[in-house]
N, C-alpha and C positions, 0 to 999 in steps of 0.2 A: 116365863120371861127370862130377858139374861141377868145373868149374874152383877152383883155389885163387885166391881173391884178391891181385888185382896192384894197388899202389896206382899205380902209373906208365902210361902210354899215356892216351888219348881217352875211356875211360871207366872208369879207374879205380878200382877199390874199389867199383862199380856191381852191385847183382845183378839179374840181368834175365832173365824168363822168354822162351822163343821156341815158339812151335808153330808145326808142321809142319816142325819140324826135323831130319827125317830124309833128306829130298835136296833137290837145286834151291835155290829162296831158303833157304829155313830153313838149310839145312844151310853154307851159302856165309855166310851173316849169323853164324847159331854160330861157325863159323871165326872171323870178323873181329875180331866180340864178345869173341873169348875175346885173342886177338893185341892186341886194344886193351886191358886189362884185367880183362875184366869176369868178373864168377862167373856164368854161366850153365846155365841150368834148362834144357834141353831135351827139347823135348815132341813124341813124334808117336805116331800108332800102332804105327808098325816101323819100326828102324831111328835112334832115338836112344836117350838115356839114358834117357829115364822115357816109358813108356806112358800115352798119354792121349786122351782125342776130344775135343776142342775143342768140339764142342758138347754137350757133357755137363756139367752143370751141378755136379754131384759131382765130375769130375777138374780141374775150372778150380779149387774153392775147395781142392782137396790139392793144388794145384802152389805157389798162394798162400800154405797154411799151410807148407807145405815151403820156400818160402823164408824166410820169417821161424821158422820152429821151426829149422834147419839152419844159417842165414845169417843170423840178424838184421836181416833187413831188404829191403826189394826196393824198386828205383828205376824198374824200366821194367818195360814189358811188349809184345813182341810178337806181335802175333794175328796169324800168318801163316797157318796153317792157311786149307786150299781145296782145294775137289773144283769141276771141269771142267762135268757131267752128261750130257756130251754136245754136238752139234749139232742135234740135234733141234727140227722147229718144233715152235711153239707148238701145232699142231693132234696132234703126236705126243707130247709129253710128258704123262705124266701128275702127280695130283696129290701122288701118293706122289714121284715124281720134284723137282718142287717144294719136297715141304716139306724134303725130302732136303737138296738142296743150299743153300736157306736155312738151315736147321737149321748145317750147318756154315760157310757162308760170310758169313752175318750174323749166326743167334745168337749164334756164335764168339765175336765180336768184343760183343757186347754184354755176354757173360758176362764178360770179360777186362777190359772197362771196368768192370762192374757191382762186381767182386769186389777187384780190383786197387787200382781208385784212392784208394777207403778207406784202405787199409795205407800207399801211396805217398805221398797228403795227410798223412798223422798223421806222417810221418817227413819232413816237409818241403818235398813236389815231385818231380819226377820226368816220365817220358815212357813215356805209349802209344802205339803203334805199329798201323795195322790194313791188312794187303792189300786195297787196292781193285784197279781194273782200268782201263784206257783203257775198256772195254766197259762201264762202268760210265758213260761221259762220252757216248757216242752209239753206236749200235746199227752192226752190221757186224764185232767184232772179237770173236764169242763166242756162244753159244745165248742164248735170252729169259733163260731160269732165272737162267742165270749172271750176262749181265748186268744183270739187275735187282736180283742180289744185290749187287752190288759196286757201281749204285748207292746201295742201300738204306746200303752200308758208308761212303759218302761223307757222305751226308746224316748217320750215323750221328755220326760225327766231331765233323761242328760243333753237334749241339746238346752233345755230349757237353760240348765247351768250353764251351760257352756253361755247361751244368748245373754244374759245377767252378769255375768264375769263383770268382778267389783261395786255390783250393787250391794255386796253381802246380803242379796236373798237368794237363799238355800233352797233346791230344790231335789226332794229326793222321795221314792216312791216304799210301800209296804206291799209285801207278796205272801198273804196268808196261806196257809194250807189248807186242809179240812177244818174250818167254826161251825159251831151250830146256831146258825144264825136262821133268819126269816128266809134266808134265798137258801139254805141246803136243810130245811124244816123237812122233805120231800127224803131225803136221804136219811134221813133219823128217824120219822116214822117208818117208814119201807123198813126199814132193819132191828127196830121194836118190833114191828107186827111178826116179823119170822122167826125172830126171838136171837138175831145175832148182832145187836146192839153192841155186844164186846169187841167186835172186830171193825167196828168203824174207825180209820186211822194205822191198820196193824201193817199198812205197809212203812211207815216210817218207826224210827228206832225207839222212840216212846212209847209206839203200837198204843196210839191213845189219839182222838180229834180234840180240837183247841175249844176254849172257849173267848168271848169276845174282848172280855177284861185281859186277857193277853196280849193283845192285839193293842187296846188301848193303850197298854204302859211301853208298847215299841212305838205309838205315835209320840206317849209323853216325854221319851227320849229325845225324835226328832224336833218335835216341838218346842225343847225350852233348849236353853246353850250350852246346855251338858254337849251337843251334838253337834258345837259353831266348827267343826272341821268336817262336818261329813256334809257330803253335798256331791247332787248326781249320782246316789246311790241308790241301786232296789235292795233295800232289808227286807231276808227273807226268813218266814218266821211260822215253819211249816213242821217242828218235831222232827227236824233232818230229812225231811225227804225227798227233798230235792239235793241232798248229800251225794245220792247214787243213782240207780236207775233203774227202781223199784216198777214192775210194770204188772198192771192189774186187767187184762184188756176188756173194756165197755160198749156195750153194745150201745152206739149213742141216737140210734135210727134205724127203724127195719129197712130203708132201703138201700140196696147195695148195686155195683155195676160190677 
């Protein structure tokens, strides 16, 4: 269930929604979220407190009235929620596969802005949160689908700011690198079983992959007002890798033209 309100720690008295908060980031951020203060709403399809799909436009506006019908009030929102789709090239995916993974990994985040910042404006400001991706920033760390969505969620961001200008809600995105999370569980075993587990991440200068609790305390940054000047920003937080132009080339589909 969520949390009872803690007026002490980083965020406070804060009620903050999380999707995809049933493992990996989501669930690693709930943790944090909650250790800082905050009353948290957590959302996935299985595996948290409240059932919900992220891109479903009916469970985004009952997570919203649930915190303000329940809690009086919501300060943040994170749109973590994402599905992977795959490796598959562009010549193998199709367009159901497409709208799939947009449907969650950009409408997501649209409906979360869409629904959220209203409630957040009217009570004074606050912060949105949306998963983007390094694969979102230049191709090579993900299938097309994916990373075109996590583009689309970058761009998504800064007009969002832009459209908000003097609501003081803040919107800005996170672009992880390699986590070993439930969507790159595929990538970690593949590379235990041939026994070069070491080399997962060695294209970035840590030459080492993240873990989720990482990721969490660059949301707990966004999240609480250590952060009330940044806004419209992708934090990228990839072990330097998107510093240069490290390139690993992946076969992401047998089929080719």
């Amino acid at each position: 269930m969520s949390s009872t309100p803690d007026s002490s720690g980083r965020l406070g008295g804060k009620v903050i929604i999380v999707t995809g908060a049933g493992s990996g980031i989501g669930k690693a951020t709930t943790e944090l979220f909650r250790a800082e203060g905050a009353t948290v709403i957590a959302a996935d399809l299985k595996g948290a407190d409240h059932q919900a799909d992220a891109g479903r436009e009916e469970d985004i506006v009952r997570l919203v009235e649930m915190a303000t019908q329940e809690h009086g009030a919501l300060h943040g929102f994170f749109a973590n929620a994402g599905i992977s789709g795959g490796l598959a090239s562009i010549f193998e995916q199709s367009v159901e596969d497409w709208n799939e993974i947009l449907r969650v990994n950009l409408i997501g985040p649209f409906l979360a802005i869409k629904h959220a910042a209203p409630v957040i404006k009217a009570q004074g400001g606050g912060s949105i949160i949306c998963t983007a991706s390094v694969a979102g920033l230049r191709s090579g760390a993900g299938g097309p689908a994916y990373s075109a969505s996590k583009a689309g969620v970058i761009s998504l961001v800064k007009s969002a700011a832009q459209q908000l200008a003097t609501s003081n809600v803040r919107v800005n995105a996170i672009c992880p690198g390699l986590i070993e999370t439930g969507m790159t569980e595929f990538v970690y075993e593949r590379a235990r079983a041939k026994g070069v587990e070491d080399r997962l991440g060695h294209l970035n200068p840590l030459r080492r992959g993240g873990v989720p609790g990482e990721i969490a305390q660059a949301a707990l940054f966004l999240a609480s007002d250590e952060s009330s000047y940044v806004n419209g920003h992708a934090l990228v937080v990839d072990g330097g890798l998107s510093s240069s132009h490290p390139f690993n080339r992946q076969d992401f589909g047998r089929t080719a033209i």
